[in-house]
C-alpha positions in Angstrom: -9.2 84.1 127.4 -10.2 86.7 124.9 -6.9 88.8 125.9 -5.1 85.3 124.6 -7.0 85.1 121.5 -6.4 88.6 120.7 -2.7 88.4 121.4 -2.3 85.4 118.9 -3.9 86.7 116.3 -1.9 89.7 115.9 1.1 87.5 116.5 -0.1 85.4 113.2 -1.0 88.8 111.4 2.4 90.0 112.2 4.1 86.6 110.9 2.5 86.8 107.6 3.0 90.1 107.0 6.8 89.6 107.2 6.5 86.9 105.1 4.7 88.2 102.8 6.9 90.7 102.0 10.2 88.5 101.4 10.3 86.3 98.5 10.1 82.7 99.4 13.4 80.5 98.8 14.1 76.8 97.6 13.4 73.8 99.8 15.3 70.9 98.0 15.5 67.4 98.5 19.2 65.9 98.6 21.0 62.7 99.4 24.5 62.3 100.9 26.8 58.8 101.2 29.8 58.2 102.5 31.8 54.8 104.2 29.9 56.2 107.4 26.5 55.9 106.0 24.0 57.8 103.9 21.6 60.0 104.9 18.4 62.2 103.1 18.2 65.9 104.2 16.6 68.8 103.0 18.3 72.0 102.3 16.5 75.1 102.2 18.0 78.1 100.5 16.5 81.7 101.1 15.7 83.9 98.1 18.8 85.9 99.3 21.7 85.5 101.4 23.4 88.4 103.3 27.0 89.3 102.8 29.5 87.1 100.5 29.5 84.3 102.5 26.5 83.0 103.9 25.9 81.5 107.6 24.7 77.9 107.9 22.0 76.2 110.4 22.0 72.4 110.9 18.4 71.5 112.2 18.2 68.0 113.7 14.8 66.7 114.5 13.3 65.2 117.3 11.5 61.3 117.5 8.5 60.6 115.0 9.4 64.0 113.1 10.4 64.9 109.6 12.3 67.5 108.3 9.4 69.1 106.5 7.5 68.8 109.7 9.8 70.0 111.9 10.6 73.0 109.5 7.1 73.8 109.6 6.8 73.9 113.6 10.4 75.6 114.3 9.4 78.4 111.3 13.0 78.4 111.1 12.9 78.5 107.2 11.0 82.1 107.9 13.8 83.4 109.8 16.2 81.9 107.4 14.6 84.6 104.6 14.6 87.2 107.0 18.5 87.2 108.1 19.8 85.3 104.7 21.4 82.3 106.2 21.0 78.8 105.1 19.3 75.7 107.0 20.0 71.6 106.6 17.5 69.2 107.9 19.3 66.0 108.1 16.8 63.0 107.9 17.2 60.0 110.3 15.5 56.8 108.6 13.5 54.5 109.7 15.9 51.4 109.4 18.2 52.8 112.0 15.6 53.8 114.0 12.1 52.5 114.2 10.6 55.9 115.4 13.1 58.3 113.6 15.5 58.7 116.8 19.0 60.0 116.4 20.5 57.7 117.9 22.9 59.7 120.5 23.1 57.1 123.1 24.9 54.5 121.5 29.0 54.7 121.6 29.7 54.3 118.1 27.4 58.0 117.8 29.5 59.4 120.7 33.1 59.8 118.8 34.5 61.8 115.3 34.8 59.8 112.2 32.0 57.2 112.6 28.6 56.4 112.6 25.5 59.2 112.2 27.6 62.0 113.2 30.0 61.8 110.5 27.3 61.5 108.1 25.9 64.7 109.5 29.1 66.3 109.4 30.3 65.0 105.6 26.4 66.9 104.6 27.7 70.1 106.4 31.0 70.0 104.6 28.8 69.4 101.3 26.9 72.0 101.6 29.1 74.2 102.9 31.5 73.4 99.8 28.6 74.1 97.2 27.2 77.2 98.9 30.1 79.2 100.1 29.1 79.1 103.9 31.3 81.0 105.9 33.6 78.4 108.4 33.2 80.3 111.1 29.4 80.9 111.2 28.0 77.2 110.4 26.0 76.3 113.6 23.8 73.4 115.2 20.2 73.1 116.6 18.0 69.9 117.8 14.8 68.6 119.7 15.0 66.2 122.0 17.2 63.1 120.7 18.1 65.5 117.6 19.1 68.5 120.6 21.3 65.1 121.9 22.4 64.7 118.7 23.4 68.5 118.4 25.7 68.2 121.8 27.3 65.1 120.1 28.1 66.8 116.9 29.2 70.2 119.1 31.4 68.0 121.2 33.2 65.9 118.4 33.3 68.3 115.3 34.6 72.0 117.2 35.9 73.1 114.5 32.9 72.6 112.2 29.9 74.4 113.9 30.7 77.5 116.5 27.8 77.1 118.5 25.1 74.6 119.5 21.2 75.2 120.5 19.4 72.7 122.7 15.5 72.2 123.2 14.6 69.2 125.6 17.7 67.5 125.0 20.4 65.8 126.5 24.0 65.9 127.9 27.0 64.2 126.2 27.3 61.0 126.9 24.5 60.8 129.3 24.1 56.7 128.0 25.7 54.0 126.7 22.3 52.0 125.6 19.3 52.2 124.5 18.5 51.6 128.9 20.6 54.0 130.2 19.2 56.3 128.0 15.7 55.8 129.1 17.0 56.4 132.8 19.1 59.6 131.9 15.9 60.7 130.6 13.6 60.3 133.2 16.8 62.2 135.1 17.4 59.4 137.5 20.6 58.2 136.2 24.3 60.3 137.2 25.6 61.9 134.3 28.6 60.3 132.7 31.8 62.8 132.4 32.4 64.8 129.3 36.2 62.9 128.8 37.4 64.0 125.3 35.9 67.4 125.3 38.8 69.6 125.2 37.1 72.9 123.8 34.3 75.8 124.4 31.4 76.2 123.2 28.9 78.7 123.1 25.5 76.9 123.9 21.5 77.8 124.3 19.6 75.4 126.1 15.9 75.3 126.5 13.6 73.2 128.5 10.3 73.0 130.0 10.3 72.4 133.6 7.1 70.4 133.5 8.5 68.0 130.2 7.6 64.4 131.4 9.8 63.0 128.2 13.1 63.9 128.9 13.4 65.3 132.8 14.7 69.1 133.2 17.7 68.2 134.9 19.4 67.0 131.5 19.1 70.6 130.5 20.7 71.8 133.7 23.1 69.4 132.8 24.0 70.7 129.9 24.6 73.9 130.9 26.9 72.5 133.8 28.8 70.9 131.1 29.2 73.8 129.0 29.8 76.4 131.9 32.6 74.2 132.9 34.3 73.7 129.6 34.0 77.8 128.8 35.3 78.4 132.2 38.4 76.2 131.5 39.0 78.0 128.5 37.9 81.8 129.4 38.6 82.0 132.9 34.8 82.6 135.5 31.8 83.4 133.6 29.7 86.2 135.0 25.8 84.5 135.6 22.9 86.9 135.5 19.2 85.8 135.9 16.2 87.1 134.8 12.6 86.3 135.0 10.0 87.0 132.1 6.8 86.2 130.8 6.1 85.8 127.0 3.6 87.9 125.4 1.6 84.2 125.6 1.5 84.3 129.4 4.5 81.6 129.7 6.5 82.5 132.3 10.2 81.5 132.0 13.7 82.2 133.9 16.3 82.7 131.4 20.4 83.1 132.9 23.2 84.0 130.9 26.8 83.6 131.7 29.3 85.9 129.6 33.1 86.7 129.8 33.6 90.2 130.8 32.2 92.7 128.0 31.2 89.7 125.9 28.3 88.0 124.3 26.8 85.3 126.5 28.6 82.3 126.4 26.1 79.8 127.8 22.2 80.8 128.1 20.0 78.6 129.6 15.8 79.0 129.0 13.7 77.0 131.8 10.4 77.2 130.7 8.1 77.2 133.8 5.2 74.9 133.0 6.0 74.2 129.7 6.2 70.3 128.3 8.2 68.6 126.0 7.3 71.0 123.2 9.6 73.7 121.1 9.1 76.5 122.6 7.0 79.4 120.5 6.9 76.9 117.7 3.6 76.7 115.5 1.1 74.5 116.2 0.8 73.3 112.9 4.0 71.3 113.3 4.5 68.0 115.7 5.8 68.9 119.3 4.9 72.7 119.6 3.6 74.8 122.2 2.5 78.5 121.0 2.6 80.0 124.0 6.3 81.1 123.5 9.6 82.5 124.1 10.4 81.7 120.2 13.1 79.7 120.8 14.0 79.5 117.1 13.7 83.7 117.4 16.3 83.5 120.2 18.3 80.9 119.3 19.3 83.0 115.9 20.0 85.7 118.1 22.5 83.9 120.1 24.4 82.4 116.7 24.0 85.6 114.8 25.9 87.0 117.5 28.4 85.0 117.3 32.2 86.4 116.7 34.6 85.2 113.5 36.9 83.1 115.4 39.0 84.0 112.2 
């Protein structure tokens, strides 16, 4: 127990020093309409961006979260300063959901051109436009109906985000309704096919293997999904598996699959023990556990790796 306390306070020493030492950036509030919809989001803009085009991050929050809040557990806007890239936290409101859902599982969510993921994609184009974000390095996160939410936008928009990170999410077009997607989240529902995806794309997926909210399997479905579609595309992926333990004492199996001599494609994180919770995250945000892998640490790996596709 003392070991634990000791570890976590030099993990918290070691996050404000960094900090400290970077100059902290703009967190504005904006608005975006459209025939779609309209939307609030915050943007948050680092005190300095790397090269002359910047990269982008679309952060998509979970149920009964805000943007500040879920900015606050991910410390995403930390890393932001540290590798210069820019991060949008769309805001779902209250009138189209009562507990600040995304609401993935209904069929007008599930196509291009129409309902919230337009909306989501016209504030990625905005911002994009106004900020000079490089095309090919704009990218897409979420927590639980906002990780949904992020395979939606992934599947429908390609050619606007080049990768997509998952925490406690679920597959595309896992429901129709607002009942089927209860089932599909308590896993005992099949999995509806992926018809319409026609494209790759490199994925990160991480989920607890003891989350009661939204069952593990959804995650194992998303990798299947996106295993599949890269292997259409790139020919067979090469799967490697390795076990770990964060510095927290959470242990954690973490498989890659990668095209020969490339980056990883697809990573999946199961996170053994581990709830409904973003991984690493700080506890003074909603849905957190501390005890780690960062999973916003890793998941800016993963898109920082990321090729040009130009």
């Amino acid at each position: 127990m003392l070991i634990d306390t000791i570890r976590r306070a030099f993990k918290s020493a070691g996050l404000l020093r960094r900090a400290a030492k970077r100059a902290p950036g703009q967190f504005l509030d904006c608005s975006y309409s459209d025939r779609a919809g309209n939307l609030g989001y915050k943007l948050y803009i680092p005190a300095r961006t790397r090269g002359r085009r910047t990269s982008m991050l679309v952060m998509l929050h979970g149920c009964g979260q805000t943007p500040e809040d879920f900015a606050t557990g991910t410390r995403m806007n930390d890393l932001a300063d540290e590798h210069g890239f820019l991060v949008v936290y769309p805001a779902q409101s209250a009138s189209a959901n009562a507990f600040t859902c995304w609401n993935w599982f209904l069929g007008k969510n599930q196509a291009r051109e129409a309902g919230e993921p337009a909306v989501i994609a016209g504030i990625t184009r905005k911002v994009a436009a106004e900020h000079g974000v490089d095309a090919a390095r704009t990218f897409i996160a979420g927590l639980s109906a906002g990780g949904a939410m992020a395979i939606v936008l992934g599947a429908t928009y390609p050619e606007l985000f080049s990768a997509v990170g998952v925490h406690s999410g679920l597959p595309y077009r896992a429901a129709h309704d607002a009942a089927s997607a209860m089932a599909a989240m308590r896993g005992s529902t099949p999995r509806r096919d992926s018809k319409g995806v026609t494209h790759a794309t490199p994925t990160i997926v991480f989920h607890g293997d003891r989350d009661t909210t939204v069952n593990v399997g959804n995650g194992s479905a998303i990798v299947d999904q996106a295993v599949c579609n890269a292997e259409r595309d790139l020919g067979q992926l090469h799967k490697a598996t390795q076990e770990g333990i964060s510095v927290d004492g959470r242990a954690y199996t973490a498989t890659t699959y990668r095209a020969s001599g490339a980056a990883s494609f697809v990573e999946y994180w199961v996170l053994h023990g581990a709830g409904h919770a973003w991984s690493g995250g700080f506890s003074k945000g909603s849905f957190t556990d501390e005890s780690g892998p960062d999973a916003s640490v890793e998941m800016v790996r993963f898109f920082m790796g990321r090729r040009s596709r130009r």
